[in-house]
C-alpha positions as CSV (number, residue, x, y, z in Angstrom):
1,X,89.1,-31.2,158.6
2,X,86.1,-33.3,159.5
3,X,83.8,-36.1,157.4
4,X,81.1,-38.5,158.2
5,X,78.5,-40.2,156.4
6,X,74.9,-41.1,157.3
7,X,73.6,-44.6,158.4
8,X,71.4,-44.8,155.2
9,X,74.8,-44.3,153.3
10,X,73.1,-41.7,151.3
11,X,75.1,-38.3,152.4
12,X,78.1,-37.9,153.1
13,X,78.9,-33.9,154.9
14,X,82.6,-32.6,155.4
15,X,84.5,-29.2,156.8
16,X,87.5,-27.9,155.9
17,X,90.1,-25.1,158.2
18,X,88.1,-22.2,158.3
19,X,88.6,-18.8,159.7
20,X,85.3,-17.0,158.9
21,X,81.8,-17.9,158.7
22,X,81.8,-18.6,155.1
23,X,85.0,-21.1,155.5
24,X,83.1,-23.0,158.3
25,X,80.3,-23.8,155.9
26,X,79.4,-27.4,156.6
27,X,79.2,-29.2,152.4
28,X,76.8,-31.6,152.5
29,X,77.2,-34.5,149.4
30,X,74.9,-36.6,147.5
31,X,76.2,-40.4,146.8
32,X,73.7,-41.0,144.4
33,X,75.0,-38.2,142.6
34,X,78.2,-37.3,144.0
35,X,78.0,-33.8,144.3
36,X,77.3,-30.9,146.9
37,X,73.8,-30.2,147.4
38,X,73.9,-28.1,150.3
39,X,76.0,-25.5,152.4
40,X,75.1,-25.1,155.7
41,X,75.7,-22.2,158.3
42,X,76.3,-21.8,161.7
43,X,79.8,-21.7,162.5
44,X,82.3,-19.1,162.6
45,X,85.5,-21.1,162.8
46,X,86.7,-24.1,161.8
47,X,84.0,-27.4,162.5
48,X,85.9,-30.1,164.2
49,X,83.7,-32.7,164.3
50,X,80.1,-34.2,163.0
51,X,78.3,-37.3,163.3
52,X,74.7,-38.3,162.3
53,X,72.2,-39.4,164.8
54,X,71.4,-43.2,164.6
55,X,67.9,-42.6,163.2
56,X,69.5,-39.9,161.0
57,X,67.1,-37.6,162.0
58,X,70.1,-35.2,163.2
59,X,73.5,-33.8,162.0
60,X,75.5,-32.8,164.7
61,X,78.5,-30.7,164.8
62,X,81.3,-28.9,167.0
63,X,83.8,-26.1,166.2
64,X,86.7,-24.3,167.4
65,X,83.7,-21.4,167.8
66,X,82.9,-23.3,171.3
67,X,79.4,-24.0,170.0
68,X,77.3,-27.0,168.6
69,X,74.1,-26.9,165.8
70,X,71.5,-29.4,165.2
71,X,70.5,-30.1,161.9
72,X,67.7,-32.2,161.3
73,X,67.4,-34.2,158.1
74,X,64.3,-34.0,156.4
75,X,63.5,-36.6,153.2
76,X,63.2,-34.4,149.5
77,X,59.7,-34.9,148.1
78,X,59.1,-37.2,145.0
79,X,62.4,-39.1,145.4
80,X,64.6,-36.2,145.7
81,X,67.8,-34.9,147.8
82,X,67.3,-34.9,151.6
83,X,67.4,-31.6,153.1
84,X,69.2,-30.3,156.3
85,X,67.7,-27.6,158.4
86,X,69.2,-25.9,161.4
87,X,66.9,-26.7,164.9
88,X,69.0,-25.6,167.5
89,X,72.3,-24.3,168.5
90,X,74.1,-23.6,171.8
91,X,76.6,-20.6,171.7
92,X,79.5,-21.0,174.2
93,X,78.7,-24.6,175.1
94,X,82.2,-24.8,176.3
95,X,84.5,-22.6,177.9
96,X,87.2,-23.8,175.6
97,X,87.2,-25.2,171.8
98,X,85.5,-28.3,171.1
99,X,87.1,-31.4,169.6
100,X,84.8,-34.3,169.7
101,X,81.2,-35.5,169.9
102,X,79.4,-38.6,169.7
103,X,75.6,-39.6,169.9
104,X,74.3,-42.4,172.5
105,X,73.3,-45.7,170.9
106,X,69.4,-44.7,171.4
107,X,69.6,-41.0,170.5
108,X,68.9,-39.6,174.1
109,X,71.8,-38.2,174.7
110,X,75.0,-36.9,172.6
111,X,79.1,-35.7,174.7
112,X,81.4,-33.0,173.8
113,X,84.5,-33.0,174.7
114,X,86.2,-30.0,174.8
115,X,89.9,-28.6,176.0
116,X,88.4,-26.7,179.2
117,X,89.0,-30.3,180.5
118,X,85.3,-31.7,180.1
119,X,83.0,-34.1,178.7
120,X,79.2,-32.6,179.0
121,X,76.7,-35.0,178.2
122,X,73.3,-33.3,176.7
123,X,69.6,-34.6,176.5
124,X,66.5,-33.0,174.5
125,X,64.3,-30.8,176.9
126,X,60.7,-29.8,175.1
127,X,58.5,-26.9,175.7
128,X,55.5,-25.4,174.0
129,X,55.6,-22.2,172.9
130,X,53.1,-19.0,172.8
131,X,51.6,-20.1,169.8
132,X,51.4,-23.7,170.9
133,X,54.1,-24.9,168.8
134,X,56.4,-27.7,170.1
135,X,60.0,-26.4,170.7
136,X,63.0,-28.4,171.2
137,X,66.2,-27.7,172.8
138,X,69.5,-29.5,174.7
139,X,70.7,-28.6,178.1
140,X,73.5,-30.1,180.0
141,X,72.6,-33.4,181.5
142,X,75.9,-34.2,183.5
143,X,79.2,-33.5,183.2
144,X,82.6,-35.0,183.9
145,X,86.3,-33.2,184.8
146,X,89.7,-34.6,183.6
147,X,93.1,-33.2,184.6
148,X,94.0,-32.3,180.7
149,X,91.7,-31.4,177.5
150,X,89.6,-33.6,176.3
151,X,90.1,-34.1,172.6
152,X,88.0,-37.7,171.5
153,X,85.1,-38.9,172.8
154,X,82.6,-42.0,171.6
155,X,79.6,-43.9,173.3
156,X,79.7,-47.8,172.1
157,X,76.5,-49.7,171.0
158,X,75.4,-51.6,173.3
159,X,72.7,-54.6,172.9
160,X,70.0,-53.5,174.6
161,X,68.3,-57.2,174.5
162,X,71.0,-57.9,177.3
163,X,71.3,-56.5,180.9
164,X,74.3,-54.9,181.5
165,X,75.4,-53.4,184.6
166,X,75.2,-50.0,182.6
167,X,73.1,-48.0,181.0
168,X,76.0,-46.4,178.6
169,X,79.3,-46.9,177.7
170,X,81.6,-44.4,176.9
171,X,85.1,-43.6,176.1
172,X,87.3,-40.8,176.6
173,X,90.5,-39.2,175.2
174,X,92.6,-36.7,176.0
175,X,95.7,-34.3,175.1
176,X,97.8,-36.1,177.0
177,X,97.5,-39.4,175.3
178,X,95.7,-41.2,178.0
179,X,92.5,-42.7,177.3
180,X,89.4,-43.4,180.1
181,X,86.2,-45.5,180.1
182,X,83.3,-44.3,181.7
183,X,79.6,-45.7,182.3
184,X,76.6,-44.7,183.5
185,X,73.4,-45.7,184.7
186,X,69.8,-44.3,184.5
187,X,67.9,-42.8,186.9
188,X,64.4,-41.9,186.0
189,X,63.8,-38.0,185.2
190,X,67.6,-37.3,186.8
191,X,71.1,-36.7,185.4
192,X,73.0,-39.7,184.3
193,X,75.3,-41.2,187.6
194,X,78.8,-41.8,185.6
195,X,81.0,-43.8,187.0
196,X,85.0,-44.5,185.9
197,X,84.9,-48.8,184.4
198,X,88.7,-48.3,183.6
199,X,92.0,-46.3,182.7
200,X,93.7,-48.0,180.3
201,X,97.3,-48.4,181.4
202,X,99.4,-45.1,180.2
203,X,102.0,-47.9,178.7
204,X,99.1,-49.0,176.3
205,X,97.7,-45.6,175.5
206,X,99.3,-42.7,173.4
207,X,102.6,-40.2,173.9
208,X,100.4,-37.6,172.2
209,X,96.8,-36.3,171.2
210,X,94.3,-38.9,171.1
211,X,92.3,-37.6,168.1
212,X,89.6,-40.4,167.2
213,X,88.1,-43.1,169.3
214,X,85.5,-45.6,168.0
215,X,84.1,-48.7,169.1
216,X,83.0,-52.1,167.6
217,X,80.6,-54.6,169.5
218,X,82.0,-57.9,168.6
219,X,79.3,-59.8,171.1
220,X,76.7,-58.7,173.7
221,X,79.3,-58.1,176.1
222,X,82.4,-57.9,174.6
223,X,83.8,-54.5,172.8
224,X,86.7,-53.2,170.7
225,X,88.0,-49.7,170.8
226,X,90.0,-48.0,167.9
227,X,92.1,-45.0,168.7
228,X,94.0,-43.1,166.6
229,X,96.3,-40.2,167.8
């Protein structure tokens, strides 16, 4: 149902349709050897989505179960397979089943998109626990309302050598077909202020489910987006 690879190119993790627990195992592959060397838990229904952080230091993934897990990716001693270890996860992190995620360009922040209509846009809150032991969690950094589910969503890359009017770039899409772009700016120890760039003309968007979206920086200030539906 849902595959991605790593930035290293050295795993490659993939779901299938799942209707129990055991079905919603996440199989995580080896391309140096090109087999499974892990299953991992966490879902009860089908996982619709994953996608590595840029530092591959986490695996994150939606389901149908309303939830999403953090993995993080921890190097195999003396040359061996990397390991994957559930961090965190956030039961009922939607109202409504989510289809889509997708990491900022820096890690700070990852969106979910869900059919309750809304994109939520985490970040990493720390605390220190009673034993003095670092613990990491995501909470809801803003969020943003559309008239019909939200099914794709994807940050873009941006060039952070450059000054853009934005902090983040984003793009939406939804049941309907219609697809939105979004940005956002920064403000120090606050929510992110989002604001909508454009909405691509209904003519030029899709008469159905917009299922992937994914962009492609072709300068410092110029961007592609792929859509598929």
């Amino acid at each position: 149902f849902a595959v991605s690879s790593n930035y290293k190119g050295n795993l490659i993790v993939s779901s299938c349709k799942a209707k129990t627990s055991q079905q919603a195992s996440i199989i995580v592959w080896d391309t140096k050897i090109w087999k499974d060397i892990a299953y991992l838990t966490g879902h009860t229904l089908t996982v619709t989505q994953l996608e590595f952080s840029h530092d591959d230091k986490y695996l994150l993934s939606v389901s149908r179960d309303r939830s999403f897990c953090l993995y993080q990716c921890l190097d195999g001693t003396d040359g061996g397979s990397v390991t994957l270890k559930m961090v965190f996860k956030k039961p009922k992190a939607h109202l409504k089943v989510i289809w889509g995620c997708s990491w900022s360009d820096d890690d700070r922040y990852f969106a979910t998109g869900s059919r309750d209509k809304s994109v939520r846009v985490w970040s990493q809150l720390q605390s220190v626990g009673a034993e003095g032991d670092q613990k990491v969690s995501w909470d809801v950094n803003s969020e943003l309302k559309f008239k019909s589910a939200v099914t794709a969503v994807a940050f873009a890359s941006l060039d952070r050598s450059v000054k853009l009017p934005f902090n983040y770039l984003m793009g939406v899409g939804l049941e309907s077909g219609l697809i939105s772009i979004w940005t956002a700016s920064q403000n120090d120890g606050k929510a992110l202020t989002w604001s909508s760039y454009c909405q691509i003309e209904p003519s030029d968007c899709h008469t159905d489910t917009v299922k992937r979206l994914s962009w492609r920086r072709i300068s410092p200030v110029h961007f592609e987006l792929a859509t598929c539906s």
